[in-house]
OpenMM code with the backbone's topology and positions (N, CA, C; nanometers):
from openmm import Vec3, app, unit

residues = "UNK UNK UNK UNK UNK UNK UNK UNK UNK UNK UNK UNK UNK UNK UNK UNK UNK UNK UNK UNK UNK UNK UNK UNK UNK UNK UNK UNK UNK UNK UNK UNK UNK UNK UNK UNK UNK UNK UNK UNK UNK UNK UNK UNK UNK UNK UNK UNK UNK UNK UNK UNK UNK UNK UNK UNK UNK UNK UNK UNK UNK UNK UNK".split()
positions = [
    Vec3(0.3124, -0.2409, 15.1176),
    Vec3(0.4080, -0.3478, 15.1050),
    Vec3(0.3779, -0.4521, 15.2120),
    Vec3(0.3551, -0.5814, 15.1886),
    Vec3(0.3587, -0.7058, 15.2878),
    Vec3(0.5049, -0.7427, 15.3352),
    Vec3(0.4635, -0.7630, 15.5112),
    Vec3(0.5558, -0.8033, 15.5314),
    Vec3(0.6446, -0.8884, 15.4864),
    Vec3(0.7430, -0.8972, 15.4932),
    Vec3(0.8571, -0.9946, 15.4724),
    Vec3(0.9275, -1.0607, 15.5325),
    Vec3(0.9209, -1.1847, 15.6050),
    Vec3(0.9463, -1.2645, 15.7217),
    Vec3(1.1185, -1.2542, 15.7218),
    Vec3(1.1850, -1.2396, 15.8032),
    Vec3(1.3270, -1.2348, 15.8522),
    Vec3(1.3258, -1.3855, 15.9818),
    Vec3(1.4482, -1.4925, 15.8849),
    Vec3(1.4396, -1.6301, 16.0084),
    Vec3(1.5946, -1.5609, 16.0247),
    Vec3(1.6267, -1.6408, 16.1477),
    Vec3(1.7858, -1.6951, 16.1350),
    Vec3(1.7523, -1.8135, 16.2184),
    Vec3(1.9098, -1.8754, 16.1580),
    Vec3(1.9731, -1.9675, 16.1949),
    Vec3(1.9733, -2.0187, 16.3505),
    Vec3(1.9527, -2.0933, 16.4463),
    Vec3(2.0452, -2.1103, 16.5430),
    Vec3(2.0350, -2.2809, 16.5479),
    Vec3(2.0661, -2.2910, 16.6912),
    Vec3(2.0960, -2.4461, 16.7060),
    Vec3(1.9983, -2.4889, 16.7252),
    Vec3(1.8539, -2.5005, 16.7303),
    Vec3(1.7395, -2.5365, 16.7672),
    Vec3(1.6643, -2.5239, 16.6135),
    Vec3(1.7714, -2.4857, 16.5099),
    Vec3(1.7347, -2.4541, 16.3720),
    Vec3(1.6353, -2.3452, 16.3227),
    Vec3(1.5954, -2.3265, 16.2516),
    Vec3(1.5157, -2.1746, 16.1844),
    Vec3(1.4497, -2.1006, 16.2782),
    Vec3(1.4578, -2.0044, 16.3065),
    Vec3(1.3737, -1.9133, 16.4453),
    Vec3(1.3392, -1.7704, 16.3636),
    Vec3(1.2026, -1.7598, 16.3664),
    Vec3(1.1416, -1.6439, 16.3186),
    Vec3(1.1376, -1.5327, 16.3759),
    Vec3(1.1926, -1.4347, 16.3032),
    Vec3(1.1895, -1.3145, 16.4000),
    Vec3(1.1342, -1.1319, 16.3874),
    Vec3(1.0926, -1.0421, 16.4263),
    Vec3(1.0295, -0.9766, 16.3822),
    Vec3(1.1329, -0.8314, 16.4014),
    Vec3(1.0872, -0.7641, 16.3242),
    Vec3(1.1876, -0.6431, 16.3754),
    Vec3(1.1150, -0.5443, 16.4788),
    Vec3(1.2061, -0.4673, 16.5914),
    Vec3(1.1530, -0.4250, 16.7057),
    Vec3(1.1599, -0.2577, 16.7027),
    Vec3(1.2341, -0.2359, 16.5765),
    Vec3(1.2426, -0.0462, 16.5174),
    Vec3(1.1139, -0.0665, 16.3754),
    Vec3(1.2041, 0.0442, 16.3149),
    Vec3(1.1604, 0.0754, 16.1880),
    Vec3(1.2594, 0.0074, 16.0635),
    Vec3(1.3550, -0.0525, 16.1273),
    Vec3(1.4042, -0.1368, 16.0147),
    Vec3(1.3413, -0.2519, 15.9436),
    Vec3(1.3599, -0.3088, 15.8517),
    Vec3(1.3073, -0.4156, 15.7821),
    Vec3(1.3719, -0.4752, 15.6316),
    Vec3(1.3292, -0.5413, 15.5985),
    Vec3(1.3683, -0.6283, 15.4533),
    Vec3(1.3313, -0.5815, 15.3933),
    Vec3(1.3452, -0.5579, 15.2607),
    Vec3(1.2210, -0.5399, 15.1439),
    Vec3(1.2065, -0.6707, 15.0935),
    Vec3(1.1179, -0.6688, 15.0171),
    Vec3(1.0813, -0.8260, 14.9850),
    Vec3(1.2258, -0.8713, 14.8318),
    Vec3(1.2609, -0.8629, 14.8230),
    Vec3(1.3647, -0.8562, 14.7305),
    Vec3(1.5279, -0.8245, 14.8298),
    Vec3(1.5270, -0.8518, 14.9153),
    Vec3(1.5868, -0.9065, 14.9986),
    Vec3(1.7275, -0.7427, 15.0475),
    Vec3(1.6758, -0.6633, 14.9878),
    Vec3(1.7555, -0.5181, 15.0410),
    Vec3(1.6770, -0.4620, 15.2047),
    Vec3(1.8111, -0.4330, 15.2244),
    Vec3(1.7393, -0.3638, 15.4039),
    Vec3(1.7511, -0.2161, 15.4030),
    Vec3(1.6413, -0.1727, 15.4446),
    Vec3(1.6327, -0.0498, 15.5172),
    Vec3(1.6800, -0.0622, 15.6744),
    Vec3(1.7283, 0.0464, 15.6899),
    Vec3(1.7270, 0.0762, 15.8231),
    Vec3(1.6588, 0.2347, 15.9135),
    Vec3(1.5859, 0.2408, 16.0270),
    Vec3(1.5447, 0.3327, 16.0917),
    Vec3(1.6804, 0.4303, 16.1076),
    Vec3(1.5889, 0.5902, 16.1316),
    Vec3(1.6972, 0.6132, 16.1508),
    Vec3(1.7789, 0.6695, 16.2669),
    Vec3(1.7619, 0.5661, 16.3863),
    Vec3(1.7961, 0.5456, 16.4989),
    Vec3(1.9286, 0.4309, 16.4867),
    Vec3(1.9622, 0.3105, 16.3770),
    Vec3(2.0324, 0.2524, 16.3419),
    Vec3(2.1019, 0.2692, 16.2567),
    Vec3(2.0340, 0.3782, 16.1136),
    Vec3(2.1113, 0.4065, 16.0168),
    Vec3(2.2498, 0.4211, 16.0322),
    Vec3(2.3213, 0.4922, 16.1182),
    Vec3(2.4401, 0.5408, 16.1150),
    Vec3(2.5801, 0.3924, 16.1501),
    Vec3(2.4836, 0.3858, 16.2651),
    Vec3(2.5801, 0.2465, 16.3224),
    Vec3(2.5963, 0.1192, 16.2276),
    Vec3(2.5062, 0.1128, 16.1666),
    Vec3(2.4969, -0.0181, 16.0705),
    Vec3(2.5386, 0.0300, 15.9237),
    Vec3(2.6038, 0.1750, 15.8973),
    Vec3(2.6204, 0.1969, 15.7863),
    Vec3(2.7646, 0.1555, 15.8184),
    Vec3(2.8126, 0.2149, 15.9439),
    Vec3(2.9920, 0.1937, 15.9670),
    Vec3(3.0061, 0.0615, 15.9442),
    Vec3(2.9201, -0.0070, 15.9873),
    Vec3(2.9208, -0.1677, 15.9853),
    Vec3(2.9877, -0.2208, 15.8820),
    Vec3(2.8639, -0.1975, 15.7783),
    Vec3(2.8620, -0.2666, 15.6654),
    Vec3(2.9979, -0.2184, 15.6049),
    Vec3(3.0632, -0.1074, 15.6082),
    Vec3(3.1504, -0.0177, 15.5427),
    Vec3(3.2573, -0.0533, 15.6021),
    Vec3(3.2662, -0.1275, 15.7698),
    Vec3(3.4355, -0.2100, 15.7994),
    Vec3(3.4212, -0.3598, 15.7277),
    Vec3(3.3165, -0.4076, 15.7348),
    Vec3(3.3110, -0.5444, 15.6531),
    Vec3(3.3410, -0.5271, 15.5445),
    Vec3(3.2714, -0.4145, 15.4232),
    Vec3(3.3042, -0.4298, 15.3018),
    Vec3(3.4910, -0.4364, 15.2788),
    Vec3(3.5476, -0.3218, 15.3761),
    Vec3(3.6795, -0.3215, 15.3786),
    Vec3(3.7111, -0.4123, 15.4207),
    Vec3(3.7081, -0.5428, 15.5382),
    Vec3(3.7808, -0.5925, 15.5765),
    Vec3(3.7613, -0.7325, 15.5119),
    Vec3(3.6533, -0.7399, 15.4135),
    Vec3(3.6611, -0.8548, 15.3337),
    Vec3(3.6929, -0.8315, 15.2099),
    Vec3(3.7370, -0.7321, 15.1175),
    Vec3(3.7979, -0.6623, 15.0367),
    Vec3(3.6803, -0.7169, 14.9515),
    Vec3(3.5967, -0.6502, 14.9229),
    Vec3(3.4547, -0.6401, 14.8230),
    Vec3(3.5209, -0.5499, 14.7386),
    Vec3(3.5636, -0.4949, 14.7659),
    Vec3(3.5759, -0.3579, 14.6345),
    Vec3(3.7074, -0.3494, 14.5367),
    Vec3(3.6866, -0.3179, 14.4508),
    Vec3(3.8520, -0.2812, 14.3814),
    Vec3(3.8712, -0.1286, 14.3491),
    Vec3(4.0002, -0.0688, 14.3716),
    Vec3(4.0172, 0.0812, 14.3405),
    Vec3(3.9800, 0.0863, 14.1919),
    Vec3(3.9197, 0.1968, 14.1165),
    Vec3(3.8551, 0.2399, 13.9904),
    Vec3(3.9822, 0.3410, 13.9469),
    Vec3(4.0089, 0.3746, 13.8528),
    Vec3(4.0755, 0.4807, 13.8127),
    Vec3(4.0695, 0.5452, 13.7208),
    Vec3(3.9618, 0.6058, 13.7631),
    Vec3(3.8696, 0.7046, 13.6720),
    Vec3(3.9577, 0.8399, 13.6170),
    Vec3(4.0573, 0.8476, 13.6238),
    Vec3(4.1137, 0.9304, 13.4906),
    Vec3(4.1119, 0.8992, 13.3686),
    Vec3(4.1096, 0.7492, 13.3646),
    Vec3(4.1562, 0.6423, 13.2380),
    Vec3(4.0249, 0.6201, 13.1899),
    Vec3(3.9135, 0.6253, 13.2262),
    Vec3(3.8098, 0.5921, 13.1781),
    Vec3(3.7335, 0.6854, 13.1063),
] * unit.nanometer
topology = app.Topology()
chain = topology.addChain("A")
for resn in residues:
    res = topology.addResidue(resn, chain)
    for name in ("N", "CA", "C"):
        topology.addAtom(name, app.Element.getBySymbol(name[0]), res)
């Protein structure tokens, strides 16, 4: 797999940056993470998903 360049943003505008673990992009824009980060960045993503309400309850009896 070829790398896949990761920029961000700042005030000096686009800044290229490389990753310093085993994490990375896939080229289709999903992230892996090492698994030295896995855990911490799973809670992450999992208070954001809650605290921006991404999800709706399912109620899979009915279905």
């Amino acid at each position: 797999m070829s790398e896949h360049p990761y920029s961000r943003h700042s005030i000096e505008g686009d800044k290229k940056t490389k990753w310093i673990c085993g994490c990375f992009e896939t080229v289709d824009g999903f992230f892996k993470f090492c698994s030295n980060h896995n855990d911490t960045l799973k809670k992450a993503i999992e208070a954001q998903i809650d605290e921006l309400d991404m999800t709706i309850v399912v109620d899979e009896k009915s279905a």
